[in-house]
Structures are given as C-alpha cells and as structure tokens.
PAKOLFI-549992 format. One record per residue: residue in three letters; chain; x, z negated, y of N, C-alpha, C in turn. Coordinates in steps of 0.05 Angstrom, whole numbers, plus 32768, in hexadecimal, padded with zeros to 4 digits. Atoms other than C-alpha are relative to their C-alpha. Layout:
// residues N
   type   mol    n.X    n.Z    n.Y   ca.X   ca.Z   ca.Y    c.X    c.Z    c.Y
    ALA     A      X      Z      Y      X      Z      Y      X      Z      Y
...
***
This chain:
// residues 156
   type   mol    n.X    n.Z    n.Y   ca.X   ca.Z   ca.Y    c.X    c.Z    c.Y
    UNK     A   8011   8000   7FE8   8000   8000   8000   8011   8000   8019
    UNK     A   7FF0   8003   7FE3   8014   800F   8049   7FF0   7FF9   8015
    UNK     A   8014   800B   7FE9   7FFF   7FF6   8090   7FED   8011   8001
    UNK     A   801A   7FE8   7FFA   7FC1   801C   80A5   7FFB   7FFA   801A
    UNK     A   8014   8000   7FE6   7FB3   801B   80EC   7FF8   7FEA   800C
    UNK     A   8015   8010   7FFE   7F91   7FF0   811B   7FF5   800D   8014
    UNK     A   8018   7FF3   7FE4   7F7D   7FFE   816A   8009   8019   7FFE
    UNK     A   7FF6   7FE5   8002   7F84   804A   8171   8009   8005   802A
    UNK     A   7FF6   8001   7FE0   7FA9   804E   81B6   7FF2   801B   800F
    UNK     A   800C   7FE9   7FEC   7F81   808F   81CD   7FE8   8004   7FFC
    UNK     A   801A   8008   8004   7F3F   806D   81C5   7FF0   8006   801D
    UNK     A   8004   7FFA   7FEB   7F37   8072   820D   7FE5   7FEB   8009
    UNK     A   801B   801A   7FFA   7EFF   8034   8216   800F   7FEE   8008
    UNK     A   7FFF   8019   7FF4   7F26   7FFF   8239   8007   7FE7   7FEB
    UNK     A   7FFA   8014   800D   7F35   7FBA   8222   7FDE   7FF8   7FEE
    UNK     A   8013   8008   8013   7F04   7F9B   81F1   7FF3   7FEE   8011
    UNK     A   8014   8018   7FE5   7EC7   7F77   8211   7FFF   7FED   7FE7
    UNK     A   800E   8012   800C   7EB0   7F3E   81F6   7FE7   8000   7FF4
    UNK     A   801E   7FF9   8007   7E75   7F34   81C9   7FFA   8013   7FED
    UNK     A   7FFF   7FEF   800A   7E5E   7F6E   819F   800D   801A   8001
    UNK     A   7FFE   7FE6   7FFF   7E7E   7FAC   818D   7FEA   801A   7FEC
    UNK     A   8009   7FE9   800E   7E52   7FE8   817D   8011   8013   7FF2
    UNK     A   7FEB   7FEF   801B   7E61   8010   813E   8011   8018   8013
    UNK     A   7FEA   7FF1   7FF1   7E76   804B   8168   801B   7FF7   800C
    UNK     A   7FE8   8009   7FF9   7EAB   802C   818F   8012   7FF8   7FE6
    UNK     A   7FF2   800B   8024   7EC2   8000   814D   8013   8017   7FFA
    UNK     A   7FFA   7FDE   8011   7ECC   804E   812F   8016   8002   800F
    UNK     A   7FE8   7FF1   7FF2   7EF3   8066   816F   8018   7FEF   7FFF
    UNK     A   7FF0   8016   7FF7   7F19   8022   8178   8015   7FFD   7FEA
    UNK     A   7FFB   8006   800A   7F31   801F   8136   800C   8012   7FEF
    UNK     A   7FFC   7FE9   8015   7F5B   8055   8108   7FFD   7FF2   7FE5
    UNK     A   8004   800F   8023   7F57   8020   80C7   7FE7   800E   7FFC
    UNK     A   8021   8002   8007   7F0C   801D   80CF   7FF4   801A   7FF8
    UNK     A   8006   7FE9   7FFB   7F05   8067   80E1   800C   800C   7FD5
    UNK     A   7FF8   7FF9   8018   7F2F   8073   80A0   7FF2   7FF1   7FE8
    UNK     A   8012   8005   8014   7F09   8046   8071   7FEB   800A   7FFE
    UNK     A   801F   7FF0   8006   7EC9   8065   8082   8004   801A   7FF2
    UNK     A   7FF9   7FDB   800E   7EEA   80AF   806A   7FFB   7FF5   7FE8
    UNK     A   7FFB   8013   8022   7EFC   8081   8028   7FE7   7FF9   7FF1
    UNK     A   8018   8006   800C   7EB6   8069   801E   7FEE   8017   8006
    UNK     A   8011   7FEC   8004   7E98   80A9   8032   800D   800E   7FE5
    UNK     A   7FF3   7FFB   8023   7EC4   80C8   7FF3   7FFB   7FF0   7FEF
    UNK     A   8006   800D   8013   7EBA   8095   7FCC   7FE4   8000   7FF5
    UNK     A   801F   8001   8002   7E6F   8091   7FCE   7FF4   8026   7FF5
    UNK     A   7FFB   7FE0   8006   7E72   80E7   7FC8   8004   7FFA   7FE3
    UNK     A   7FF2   7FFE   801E   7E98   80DA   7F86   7FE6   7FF3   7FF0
    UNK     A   8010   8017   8007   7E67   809C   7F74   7FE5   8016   7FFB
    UNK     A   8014   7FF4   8005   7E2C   80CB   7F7C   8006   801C   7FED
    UNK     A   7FFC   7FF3   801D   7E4B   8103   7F50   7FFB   7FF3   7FE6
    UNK     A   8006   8018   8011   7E54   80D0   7F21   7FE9   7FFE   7FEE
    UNK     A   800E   7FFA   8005   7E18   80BE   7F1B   7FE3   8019   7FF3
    UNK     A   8011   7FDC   8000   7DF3   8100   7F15   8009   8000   7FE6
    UNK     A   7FEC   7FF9   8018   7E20   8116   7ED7   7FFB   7FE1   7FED
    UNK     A   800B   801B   8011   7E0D   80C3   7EBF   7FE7   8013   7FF7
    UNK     A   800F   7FFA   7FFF   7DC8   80DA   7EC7   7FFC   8019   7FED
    UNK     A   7FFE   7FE7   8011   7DCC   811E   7EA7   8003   7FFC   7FE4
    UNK     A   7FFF   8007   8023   7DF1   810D   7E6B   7FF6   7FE5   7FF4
    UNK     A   8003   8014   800F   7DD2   80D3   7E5C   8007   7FE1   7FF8
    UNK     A   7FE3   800A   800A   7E10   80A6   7E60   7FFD   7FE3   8017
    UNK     A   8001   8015   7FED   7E1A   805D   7E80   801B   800A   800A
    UNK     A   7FEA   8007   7FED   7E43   8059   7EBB   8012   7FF0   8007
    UNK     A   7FFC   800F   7FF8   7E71   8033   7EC4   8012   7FFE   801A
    UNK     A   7FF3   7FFC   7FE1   7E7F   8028   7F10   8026   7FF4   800C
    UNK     A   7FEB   7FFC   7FEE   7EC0   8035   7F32   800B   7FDD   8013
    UNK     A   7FF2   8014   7FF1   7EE5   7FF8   7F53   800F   8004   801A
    UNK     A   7FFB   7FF3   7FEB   7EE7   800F   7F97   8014   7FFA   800B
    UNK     A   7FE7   8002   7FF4   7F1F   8017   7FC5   7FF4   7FF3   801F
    UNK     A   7FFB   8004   7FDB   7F24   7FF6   8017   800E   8004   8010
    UNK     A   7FEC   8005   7FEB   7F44   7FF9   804B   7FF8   7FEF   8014
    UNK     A   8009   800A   7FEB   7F23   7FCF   8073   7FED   7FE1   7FF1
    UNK     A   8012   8014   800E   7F07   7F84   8066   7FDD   8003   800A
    UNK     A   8027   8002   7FF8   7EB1   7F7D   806D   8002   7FE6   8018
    UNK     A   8006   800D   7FEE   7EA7   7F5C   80A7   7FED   800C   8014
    UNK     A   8014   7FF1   7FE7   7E72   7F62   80EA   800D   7FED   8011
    UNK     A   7FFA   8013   7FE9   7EA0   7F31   810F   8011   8014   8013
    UNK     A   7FF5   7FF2   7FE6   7EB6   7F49   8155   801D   8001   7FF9
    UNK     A   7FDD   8001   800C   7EFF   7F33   8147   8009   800F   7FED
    UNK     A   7FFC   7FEF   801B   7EFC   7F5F   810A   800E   801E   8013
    UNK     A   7FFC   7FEA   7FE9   7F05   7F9E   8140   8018   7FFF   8011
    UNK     A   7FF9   7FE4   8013   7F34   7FC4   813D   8014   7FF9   7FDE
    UNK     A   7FF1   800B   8018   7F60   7F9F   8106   7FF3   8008   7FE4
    UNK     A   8011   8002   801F   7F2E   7FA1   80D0   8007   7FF1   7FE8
    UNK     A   7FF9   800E   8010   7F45   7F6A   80AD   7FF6   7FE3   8013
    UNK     A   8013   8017   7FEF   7F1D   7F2C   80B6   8011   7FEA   7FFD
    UNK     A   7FF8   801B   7FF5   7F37   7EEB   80DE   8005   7FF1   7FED
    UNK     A   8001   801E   8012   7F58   7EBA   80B9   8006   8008   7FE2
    UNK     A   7FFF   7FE8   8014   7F6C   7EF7   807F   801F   7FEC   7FFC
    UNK     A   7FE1   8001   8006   7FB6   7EE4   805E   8013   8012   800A
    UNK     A   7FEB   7FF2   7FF0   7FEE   7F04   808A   8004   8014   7FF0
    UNK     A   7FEE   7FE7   8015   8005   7F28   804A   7FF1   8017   7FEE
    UNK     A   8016   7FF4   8008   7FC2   7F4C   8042   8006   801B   7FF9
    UNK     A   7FFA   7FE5   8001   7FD3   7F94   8023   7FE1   8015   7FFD
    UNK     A   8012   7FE8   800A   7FA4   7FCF   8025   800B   8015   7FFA
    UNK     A   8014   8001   8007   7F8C   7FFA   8008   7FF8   7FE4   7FE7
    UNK     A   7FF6   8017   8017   7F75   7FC3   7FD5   7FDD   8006   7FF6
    UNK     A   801D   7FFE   8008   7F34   7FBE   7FAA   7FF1   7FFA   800D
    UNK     A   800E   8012   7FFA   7EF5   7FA7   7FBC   7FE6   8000   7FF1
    UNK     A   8015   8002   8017   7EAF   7F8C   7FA7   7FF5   8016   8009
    UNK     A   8012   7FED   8003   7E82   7FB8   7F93   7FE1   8002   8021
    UNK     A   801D   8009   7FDC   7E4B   7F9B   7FD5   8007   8006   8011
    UNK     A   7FEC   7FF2   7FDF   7E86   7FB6   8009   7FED   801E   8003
    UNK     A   7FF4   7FDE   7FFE   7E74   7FFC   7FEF   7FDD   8008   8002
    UNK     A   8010   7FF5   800F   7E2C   7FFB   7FD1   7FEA   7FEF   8010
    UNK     A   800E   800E   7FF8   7DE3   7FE5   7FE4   7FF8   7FFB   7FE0
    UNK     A   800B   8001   800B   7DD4   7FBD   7FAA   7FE9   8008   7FF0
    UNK     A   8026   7FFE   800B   7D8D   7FBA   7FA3   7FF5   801C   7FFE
    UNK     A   7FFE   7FE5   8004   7D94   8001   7FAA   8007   8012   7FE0
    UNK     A   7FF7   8004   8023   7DBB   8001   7F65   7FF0   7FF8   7FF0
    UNK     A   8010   8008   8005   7D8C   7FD2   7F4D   7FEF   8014   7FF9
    UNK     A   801E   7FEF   8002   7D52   8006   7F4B   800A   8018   7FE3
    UNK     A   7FF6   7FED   8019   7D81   8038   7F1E   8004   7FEB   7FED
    UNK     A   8008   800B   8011   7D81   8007   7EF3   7FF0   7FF7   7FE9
    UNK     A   801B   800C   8017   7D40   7FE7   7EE3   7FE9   801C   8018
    UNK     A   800F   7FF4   7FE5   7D15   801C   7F16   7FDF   7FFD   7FFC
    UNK     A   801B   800A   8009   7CCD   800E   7EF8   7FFF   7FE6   8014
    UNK     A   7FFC   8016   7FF2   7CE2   7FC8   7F18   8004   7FF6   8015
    UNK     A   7FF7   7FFB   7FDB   7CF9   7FD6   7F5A   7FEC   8012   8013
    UNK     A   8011   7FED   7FEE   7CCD   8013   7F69   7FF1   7FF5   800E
    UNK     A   8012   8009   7FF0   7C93   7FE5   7F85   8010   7FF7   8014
    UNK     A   7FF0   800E   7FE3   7CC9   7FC6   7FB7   800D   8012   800E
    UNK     A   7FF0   7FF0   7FF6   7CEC   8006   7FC1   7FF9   8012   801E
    UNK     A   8011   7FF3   7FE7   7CDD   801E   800A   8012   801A   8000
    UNK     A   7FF9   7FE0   7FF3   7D0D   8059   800C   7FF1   8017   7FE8
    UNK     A   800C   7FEA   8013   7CE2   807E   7FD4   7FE3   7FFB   7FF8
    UNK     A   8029   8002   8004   7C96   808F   7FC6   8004   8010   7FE7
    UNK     A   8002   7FEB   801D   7CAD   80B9   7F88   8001   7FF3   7FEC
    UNK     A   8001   8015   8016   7C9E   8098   7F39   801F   7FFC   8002
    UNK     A   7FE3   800D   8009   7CD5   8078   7F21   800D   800B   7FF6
    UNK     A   7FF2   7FF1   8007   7D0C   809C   7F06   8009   7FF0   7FE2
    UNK     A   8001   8016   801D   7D22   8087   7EB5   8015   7FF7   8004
    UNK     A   7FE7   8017   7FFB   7D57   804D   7EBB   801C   8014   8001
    UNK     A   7FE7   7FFA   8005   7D9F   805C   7EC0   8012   7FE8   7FFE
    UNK     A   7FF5   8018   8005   7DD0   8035   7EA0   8021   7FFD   8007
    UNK     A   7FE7   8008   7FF6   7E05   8013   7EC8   8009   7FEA   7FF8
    UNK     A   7FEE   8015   8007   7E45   7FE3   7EBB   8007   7FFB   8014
    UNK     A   7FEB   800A   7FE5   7E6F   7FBE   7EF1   8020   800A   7FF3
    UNK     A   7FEB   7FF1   7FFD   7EB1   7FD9   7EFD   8019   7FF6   7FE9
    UNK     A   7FF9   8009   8011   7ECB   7FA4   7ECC   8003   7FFA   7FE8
    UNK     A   8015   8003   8019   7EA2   7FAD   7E97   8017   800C   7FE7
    UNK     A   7FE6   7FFC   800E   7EE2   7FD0   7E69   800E   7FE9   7FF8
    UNK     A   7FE4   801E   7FFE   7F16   7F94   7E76   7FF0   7FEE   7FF5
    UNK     A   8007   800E   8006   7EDC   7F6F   7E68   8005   7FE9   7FDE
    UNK     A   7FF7   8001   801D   7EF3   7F3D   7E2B   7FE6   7FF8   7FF2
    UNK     A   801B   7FFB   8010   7EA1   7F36   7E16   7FF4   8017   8005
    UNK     A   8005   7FE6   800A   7EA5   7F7D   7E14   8008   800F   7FE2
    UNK     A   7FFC   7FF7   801F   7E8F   7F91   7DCB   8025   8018   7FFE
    UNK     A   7FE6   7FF6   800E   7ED1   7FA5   7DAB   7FF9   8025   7FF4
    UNK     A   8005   7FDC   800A   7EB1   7FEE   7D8D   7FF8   800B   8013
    UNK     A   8004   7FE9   7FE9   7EA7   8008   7DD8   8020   7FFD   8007
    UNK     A   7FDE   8008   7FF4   7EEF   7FE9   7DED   8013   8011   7FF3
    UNK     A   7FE9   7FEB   800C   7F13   800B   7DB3   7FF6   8018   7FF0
    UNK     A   8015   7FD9   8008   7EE8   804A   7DAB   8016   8005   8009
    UNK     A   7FF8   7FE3   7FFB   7F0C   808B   7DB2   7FEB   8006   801B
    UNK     A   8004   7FF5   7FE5   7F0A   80A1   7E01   7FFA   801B   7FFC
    UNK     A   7FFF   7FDF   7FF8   7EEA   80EA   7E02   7FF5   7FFF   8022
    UNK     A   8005   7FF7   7FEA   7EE9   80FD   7E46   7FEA   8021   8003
***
C-alpha cells in the first residue's frame, strides 16, 4: 500500500468552513475520497456482474471482500484526509473493508429471502424475484465450513 492523497491543492474553494461539508465539495476537496468513489463505483460494476451470472447459473455467491481507500465516516474532520479522527498513525490503504462500507444491506437482504422483504421493499412494485444464494466474503476460510465444499475440486 502507498499514501493516497488528501486536500487536492487546485480545489479552488478556500479554506474549510466550519460545520458541514456538502458531498460536492468533500469530492473536489479530496483526491483519496474522489479515488475511493472510482474503487467502489468498480467494485459495485463487478459486484453486479457477479451477481447476474450467480443468478443465471444457478450458483451461490460468494461476495467479494471489498477494497477502501477511504475510512466510513460523515464527520467534518474526516474531509479531505478520509481517515477518521483518532485512526492509528500507521493506518495503510488500500486495506479491506466491511461489507456495510460498500453495500445497502437490506438491499441484499431481499436477494436473499425476497418473498420476505418484498412487502417492505419501496424501491420495487414488481413480484418477488426466486431467492439467490449468498455467502459472506469469509465463508471459504470459514473453519464451520463443511469440509466437501472446502476441498472440492475448483472449476472455474
């Protein structure tokens, strides 16, 4: 991992006010931030291939262990650094992170169980779609992961 950025000197906005920063500025203010968002817009691209091709063949997913560059935060001080207050000096990025940095749960949730969710689901008026079956990113390493998926033969 190498430094990444913080204020972008040809931001052209002045010193930082106090109080809130709006996402726009944040964006301009910040080349980390600006660059994590590329990272999670790729990432999320990939994520939705992914899925599709889950979906298609049939096949559980098991999700990706995403990459950051940038810690989760909405604190002002977070701007332009992107590493939140009070972080260990020797903080390296890129570095993993959770899966809730990248994803809207409850969003996930619905590919899951979707019979279950559909009545709560406001971004859709369409039936439910038939489950899809997801793992967490750990679910491999896992050591109460049955032994005849662990040492199956990998066909890609």
């Amino acid at each position: 991992p190498r430094p990444c950025g913080g204020e972008d000197a040809s931001h052209g906005l002045g010193g930082k006010r106090p109080g809130g920063v709006p996402a726009e500025e944040a964006r301009r203010r910040s080349v980390r931030l600006r660059a994590n968002l590329e990272l999670m817009r790729r990432q999320l691209h990939a994520l939705r291939d992914a899925l599709a091709l889950a979906y298609v063949l049939n096949r559980t997913l098991v999700l990706p262990h995403f990459d950051c560059l940038c810690d989760r935060s909405e604190l002002v001080d977070y701007v332009p650094s992107c590493v939140y207050p009070g972080a260990p000096p020797g903080l390296t990025f890129p570095r993993k992170c959770s899966t809730h940095f990248v994803l809207n749960i409850h969003k996930l949730q619905y590919f899951l169980e979707p019979a279950r969710y559909a009545a709560s689901a406001p971004w859709t008026t369409r039936k439910p779609a038939p489950p899809l079956s997801l793992r967490a990113h750990s679910f491999l390493a896992d050591p109460r992961t049955a032994s005849a998926i662990t040492d199956a033969p990998q066909r890609v």
